[in-house]
Every structure is written in C-alpha cells, then in structure tokens.
KEKE-3310 file (N, C-alpha, C; in steps of 0.2 Angstrom, whole numbers, plus 5000, padded with zeros to 4 digits):
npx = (5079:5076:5062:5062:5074:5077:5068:5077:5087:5080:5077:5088:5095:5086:5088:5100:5099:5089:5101:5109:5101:5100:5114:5116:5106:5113:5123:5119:5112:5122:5131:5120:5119:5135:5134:5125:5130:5140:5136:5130:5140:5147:5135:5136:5150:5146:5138:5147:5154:5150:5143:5153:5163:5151:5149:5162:5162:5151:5157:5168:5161:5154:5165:5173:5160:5162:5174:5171:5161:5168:5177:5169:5164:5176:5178:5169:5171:5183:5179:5168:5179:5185:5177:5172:5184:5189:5176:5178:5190:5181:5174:5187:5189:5177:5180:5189:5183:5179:5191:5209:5215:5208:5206:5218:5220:5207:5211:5221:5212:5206:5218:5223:5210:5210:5222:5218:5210:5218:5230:5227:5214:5214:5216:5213:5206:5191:5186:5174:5171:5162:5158:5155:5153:5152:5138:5146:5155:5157:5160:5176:5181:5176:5187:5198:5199:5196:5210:5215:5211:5205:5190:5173:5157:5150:5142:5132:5133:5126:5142:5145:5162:5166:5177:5176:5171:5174:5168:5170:5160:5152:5151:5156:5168:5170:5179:5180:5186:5182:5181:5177:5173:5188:5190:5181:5189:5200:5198:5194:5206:5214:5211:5215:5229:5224:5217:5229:5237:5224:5222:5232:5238:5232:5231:5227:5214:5211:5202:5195:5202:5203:5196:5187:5184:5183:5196:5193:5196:5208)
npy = (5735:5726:5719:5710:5706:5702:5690:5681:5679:5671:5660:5656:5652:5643:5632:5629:5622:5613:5607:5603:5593:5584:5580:5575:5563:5556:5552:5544:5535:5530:5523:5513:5507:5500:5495:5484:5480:5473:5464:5455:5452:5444:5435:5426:5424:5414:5405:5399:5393:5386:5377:5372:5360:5351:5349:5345:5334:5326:5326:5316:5306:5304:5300:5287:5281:5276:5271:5259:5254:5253:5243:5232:5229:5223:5215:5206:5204:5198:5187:5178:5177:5167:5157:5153:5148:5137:5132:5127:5118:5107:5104:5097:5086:5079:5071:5062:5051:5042:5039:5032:5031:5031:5022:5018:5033:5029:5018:5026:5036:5027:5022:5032:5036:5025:5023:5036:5032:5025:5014:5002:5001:4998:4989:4978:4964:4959:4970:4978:4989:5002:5006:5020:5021:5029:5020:5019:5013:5002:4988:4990:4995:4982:4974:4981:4982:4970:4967:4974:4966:4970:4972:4976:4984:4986:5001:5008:5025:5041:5048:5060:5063:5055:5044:5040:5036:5032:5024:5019:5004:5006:5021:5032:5035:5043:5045:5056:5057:5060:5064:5077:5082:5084:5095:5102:5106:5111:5122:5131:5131:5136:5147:5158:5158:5154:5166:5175:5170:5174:5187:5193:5204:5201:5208:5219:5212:5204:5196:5192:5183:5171:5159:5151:5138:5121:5106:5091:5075:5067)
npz = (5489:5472:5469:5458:5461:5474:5469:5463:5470:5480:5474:5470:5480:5484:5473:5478:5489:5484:5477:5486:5493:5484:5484:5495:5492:5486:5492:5500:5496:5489:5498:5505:5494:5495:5507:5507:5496:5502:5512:5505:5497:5509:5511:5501:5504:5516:5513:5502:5509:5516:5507:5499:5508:5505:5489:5488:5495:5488:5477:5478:5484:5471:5462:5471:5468:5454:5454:5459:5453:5443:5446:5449:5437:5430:5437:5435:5422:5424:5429:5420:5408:5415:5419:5405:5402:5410:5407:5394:5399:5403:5392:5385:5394:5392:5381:5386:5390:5380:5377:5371:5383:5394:5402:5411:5418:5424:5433:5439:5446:5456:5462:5470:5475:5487:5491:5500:5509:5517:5519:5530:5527:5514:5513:5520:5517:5522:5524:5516:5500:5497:5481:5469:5452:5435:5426:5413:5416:5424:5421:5418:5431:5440:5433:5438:5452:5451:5452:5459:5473:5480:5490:5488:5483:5470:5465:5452:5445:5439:5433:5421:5416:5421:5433:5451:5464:5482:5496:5513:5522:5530:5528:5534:5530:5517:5499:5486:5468:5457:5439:5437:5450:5454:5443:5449:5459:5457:5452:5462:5467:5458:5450:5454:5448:5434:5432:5429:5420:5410:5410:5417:5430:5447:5460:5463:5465:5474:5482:5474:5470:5480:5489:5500:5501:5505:5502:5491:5499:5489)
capx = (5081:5070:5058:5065:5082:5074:5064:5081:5090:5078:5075:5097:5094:5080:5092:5104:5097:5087:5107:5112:5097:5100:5119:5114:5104:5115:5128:5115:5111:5129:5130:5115:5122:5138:5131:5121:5136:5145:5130:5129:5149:5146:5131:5138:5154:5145:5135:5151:5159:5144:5142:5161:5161:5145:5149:5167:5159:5150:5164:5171:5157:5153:5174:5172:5153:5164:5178:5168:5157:5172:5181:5162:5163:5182:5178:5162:5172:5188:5174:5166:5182:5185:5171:5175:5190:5185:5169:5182:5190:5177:5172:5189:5187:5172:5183:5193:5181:5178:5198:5211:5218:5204:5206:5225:5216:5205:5215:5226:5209:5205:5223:5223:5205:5211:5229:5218:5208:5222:5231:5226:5207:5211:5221:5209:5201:5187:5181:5171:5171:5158:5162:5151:5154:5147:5135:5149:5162:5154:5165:5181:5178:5176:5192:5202:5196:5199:5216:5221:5212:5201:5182:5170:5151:5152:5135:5132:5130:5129:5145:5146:5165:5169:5179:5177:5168:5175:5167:5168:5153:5148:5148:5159:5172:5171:5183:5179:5190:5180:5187:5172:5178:5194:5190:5179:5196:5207:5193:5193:5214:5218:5208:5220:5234:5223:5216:5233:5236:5221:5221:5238:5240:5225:5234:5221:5208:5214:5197:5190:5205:5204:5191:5189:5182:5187:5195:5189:5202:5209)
capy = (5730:5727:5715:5705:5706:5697:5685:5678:5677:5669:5656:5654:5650:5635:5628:5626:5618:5606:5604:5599:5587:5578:5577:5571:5557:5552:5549:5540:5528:5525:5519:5509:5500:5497:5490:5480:5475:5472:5460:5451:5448:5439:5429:5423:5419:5409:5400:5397:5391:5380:5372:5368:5353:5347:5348:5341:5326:5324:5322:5310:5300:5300:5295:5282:5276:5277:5267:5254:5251:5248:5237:5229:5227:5219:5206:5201:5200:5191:5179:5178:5172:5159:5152:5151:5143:5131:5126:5122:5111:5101:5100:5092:5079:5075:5067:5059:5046:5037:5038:5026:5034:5033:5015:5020:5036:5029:5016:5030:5037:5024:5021:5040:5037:5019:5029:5040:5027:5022:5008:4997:4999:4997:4982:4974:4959:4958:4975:4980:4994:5006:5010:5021:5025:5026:5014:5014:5012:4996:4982:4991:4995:4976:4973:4986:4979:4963:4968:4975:4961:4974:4968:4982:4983:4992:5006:5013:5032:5042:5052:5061:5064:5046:5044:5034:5038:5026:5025:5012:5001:5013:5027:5036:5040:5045:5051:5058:5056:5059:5070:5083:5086:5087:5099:5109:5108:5115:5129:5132:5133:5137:5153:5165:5156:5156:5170:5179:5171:5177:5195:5199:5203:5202:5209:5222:5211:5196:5192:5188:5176:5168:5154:5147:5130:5114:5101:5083:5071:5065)
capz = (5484:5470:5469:5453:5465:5478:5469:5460:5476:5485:5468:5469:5487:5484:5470:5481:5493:5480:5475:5493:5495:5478:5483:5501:5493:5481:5496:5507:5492:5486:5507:5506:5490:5497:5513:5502:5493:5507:5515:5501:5501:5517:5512:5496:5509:5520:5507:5499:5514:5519:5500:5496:5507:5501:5482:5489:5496:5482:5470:5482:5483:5462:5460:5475:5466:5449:5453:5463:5444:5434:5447:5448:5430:5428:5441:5431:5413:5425:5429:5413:5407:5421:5419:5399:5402:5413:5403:5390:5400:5405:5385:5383:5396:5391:5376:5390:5393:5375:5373:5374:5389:5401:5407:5413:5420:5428:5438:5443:5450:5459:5466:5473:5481:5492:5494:5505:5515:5523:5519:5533:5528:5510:5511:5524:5514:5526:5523:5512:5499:5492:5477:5465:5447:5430:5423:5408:5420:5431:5420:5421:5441:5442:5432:5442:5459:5455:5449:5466:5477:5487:5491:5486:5481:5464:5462:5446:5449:5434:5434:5414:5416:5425:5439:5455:5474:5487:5504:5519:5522:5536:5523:5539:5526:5508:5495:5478:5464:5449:5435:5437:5457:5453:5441:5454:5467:5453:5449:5468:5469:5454:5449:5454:5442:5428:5430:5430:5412:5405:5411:5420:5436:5448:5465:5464:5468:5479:5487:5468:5468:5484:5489:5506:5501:5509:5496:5494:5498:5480)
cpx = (5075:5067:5061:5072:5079:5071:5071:5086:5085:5076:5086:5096:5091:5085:5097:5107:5093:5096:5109:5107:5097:5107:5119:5111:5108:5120:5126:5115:5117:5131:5125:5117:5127:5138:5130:5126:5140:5142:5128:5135:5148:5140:5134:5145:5153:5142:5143:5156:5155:5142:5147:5160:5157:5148:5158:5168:5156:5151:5165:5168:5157:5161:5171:5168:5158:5169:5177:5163:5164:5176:5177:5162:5169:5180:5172:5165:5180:5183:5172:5172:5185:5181:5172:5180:5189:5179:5173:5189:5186:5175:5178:5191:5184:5173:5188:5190:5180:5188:5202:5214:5212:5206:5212:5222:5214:5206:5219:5217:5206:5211:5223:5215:5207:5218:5226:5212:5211:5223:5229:5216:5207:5214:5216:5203:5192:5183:5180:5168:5164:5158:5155:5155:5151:5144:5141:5155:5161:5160:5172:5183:5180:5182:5199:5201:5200:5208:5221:5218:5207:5192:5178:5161:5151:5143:5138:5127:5133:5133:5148:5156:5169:5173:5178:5173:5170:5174:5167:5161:5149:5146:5152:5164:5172:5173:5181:5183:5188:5182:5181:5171:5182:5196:5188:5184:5199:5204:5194:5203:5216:5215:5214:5226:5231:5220:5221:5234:5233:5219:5228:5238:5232:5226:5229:5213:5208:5207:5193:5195:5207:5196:5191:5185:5188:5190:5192:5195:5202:5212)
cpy = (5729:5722:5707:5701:5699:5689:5680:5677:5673:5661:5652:5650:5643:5631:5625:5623:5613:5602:5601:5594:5583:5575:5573:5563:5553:5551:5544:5534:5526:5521:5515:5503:5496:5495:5482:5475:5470:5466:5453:5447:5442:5435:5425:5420:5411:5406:5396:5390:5383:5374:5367:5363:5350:5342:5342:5333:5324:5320:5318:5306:5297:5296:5289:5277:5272:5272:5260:5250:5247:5242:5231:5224:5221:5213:5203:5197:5195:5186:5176:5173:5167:5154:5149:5147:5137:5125:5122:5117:5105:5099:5097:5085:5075:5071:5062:5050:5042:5038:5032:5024:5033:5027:5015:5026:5035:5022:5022:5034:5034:5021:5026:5039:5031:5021:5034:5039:5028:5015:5001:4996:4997:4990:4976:4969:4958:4966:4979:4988:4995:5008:5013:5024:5026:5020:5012:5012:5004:4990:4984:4993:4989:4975:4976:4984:4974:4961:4967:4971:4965:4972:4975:4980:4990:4995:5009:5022:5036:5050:5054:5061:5060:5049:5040:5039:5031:5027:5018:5011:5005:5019:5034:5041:5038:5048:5050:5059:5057:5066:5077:5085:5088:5092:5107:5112:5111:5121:5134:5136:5136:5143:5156:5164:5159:5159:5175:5177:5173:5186:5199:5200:5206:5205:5214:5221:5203:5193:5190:5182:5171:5162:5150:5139:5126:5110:5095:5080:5070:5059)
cpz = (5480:5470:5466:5457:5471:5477:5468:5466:5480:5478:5468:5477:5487:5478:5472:5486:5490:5478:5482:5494:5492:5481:5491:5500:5489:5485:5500:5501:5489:5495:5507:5502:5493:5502:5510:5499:5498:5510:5508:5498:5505:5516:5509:5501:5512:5519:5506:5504:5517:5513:5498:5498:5507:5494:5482:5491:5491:5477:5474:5480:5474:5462:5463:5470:5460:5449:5456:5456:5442:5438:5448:5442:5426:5431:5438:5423:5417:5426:5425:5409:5409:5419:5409:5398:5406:5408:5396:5392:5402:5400:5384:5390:5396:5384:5377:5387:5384:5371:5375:5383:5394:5403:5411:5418:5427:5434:5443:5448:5458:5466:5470:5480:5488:5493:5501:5510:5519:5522:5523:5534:5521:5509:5514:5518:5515:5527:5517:5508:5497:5487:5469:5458:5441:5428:5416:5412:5425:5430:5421:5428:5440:5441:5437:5447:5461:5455:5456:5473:5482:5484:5491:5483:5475:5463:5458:5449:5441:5436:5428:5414:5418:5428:5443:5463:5478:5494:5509:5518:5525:5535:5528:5536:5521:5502:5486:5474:5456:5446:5436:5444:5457:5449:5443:5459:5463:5451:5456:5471:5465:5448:5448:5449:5436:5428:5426:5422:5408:5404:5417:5427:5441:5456:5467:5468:5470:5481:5480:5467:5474:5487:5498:5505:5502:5503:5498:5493:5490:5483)
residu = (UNK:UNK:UNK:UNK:UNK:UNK:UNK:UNK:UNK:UNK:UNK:UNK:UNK:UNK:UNK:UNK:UNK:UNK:UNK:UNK:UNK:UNK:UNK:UNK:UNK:UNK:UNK:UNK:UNK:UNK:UNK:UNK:UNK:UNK:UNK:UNK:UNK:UNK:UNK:UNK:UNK:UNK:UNK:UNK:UNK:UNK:UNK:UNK:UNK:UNK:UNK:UNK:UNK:UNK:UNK:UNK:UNK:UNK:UNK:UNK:UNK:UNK:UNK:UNK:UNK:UNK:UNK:UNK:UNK:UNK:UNK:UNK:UNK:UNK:UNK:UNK:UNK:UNK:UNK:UNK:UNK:UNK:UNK:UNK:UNK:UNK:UNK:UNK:UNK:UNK:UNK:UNK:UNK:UNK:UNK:UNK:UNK:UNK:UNK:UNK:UNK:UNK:UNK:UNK:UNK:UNK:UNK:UNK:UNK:UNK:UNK:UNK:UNK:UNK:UNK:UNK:UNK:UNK:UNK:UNK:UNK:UNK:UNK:UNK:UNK:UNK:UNK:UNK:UNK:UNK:UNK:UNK:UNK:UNK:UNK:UNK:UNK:UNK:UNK:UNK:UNK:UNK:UNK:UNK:UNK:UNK:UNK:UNK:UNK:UNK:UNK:UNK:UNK:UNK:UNK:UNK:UNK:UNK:UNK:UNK:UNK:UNK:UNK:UNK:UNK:UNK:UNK:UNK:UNK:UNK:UNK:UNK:UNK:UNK:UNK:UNK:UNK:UNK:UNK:UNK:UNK:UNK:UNK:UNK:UNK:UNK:UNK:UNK:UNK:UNK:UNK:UNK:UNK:UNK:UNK:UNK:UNK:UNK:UNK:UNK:UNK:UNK:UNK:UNK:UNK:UNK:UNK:UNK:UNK:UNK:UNK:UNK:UNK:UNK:UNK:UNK:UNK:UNK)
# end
C-alpha cells in the first residue's frame, strides 16, 4: 500500500476519534448541566419552601400592624370629637349660671344632693350640714337652706359651673351635685350614646365606649 494511502488512513482514523471525544464530551457536559439544573431545581425548592412562610407571616403581620393604625387613628378622631362635644357643653352651662334659670336649678341640685343623705339625716335639725358652694352662690345657699329648714355651715369653694357639695359634719359622707360632676358622670355613661350620634355605630370598638368609673351620688 502506498504510503500517501496509509498516511490518509491513519489521518481518517485520528478524526475519528477526535470526532468520538468531542461527542463524548459534549454528552458529559449536557449531564453535568442537567444535574446542575436539576440541583438547582431543588435549591430553589427548598428556598422556596423555607421563605413562603416567612414572607407569609410577614404579610400577616404588616395587614395586622395596618389595621391596628387605622382602628388607632378612628378611636383618636371618635375622641377628638367627644371631647369637642363635651367641651361644648360645658361652654353652654357656663351661660347657666348668670341666667334666670339657675336659682330653680340650683335648688333642684341641692334637693337631689339631701335626697341622697337619707332623709333621717337630712331632716334631723340637730345635725349639722357641710355644705360647699361658690362664693357667687353663698346668699342663694342660705336662702334655699333656710327654705327647707335644714342646719348647715355654708363654705364658699370655688365651683365655676355652680352647684352644691353636701357632706355630714364628720365629712363620713359626701355627695356632689355640681353641674361640672354631673357633667363628668354623663361623659362617663354617656360616651357610647354620643358617640353613636356623631359617628355611627361604634360596636367595633366597645372597650372605647365603656368606662368603669364609679358615679358620685347625685
């Protein structure tokens, strides 16, 4: 055989076998990627798997934080107008007292406070009231006292909205009666009403409209 014969035989022969090596690694590295792929599949799983509920607590938590703000923020503007409505009643009682109506008034406060003595303390001649109210209130006090026949020691105590404090001599019991308590006891009971007038139904948020304070006798 001739030489040229040989060389090109033995030249076909090394091509391919470079051709079997190339296609050998071109099978090892498409197997390599999709391991790879494969392995990366499964991280990204178990990532996935491991994060969700994170990010799903997450959300929970911001909603939760989110609706805890805005129901934060209604109970600050229902108070806001509590307190607005309120302070405009105390400006119109504060027009009480230089009207005609106070000295009628404020007999009825005064009947209401010896109403919750106990008749056999208020009636008792021989014992002796406490009885505080404003310095502009001292002469009609006396009047009204001497009206109903009851024995008392009138202190001026300055109470801007007037009214009346009556306590035994022993100070053991004492009922308030002036229009600026009676206004705190109706603030106290009577929230959740007015609230409901000025914003609607507040069923949402009972413990802004409940109060456990004690009243003062009236």
């Amino acid at each position: 055989m001739p030489l040229e014969h040989i060389l090109r035989a033995m030249q076909a022969q090394a091509d391919a076998e470079i051709a079997q090596i190339h296609r050998a690694a071109d099978e090892e590295i498409a197997q390599l990627i999709a391991e790879a792929e494969a392995q990366a599949q499964a991280i990204r799983a178990r990532h996935h798997a491991r994060v969700e509920p994170l990010l799903a607590q997450q959300a929970a938590n911001l909603q939760n934080q989110a609706e805890l703000d805005a129901r934060r923020a209604l109970a600050e503007a229902r108070e806001q107008l509590l307190n607005e409505a309120f302070a405009q009643a105390q400006a119109r009682l504060a027009h009480v007292r230089p009207s005609n109506d106070y000295p009628a008034i404020f007999r009825a406060l005064v009947h209401q406070a010896i109403n919750a003595l106990g008749n056999d303390i208020a009636t008792t001649s021989e014992q002796r009231l406490i009885v505080h109210v404003d310095p502009a209130d001292v002469a009609l006090a006396r009047t009204v006292f001497n009206e109903l026949g009851v024995s008392c020691e009138i202190v001026p105590q300055t109470m801007p909205l007037g009214g009346v404090e009556i306590a035994t001599f022993d100070e053991r019991v004492v009922i308030t009666n002036t229009l600026a308590a009676r206004l705190e006891r109706a603030r106290k009971y009577l929230r959740g009403t007015i609230a409901q007038m000025l914003v609607g139904d507040l069923e949402s948020n009972q413990q802004w409209m409940t109060s456990t304070a004690m009243p003062t006798p009236a």
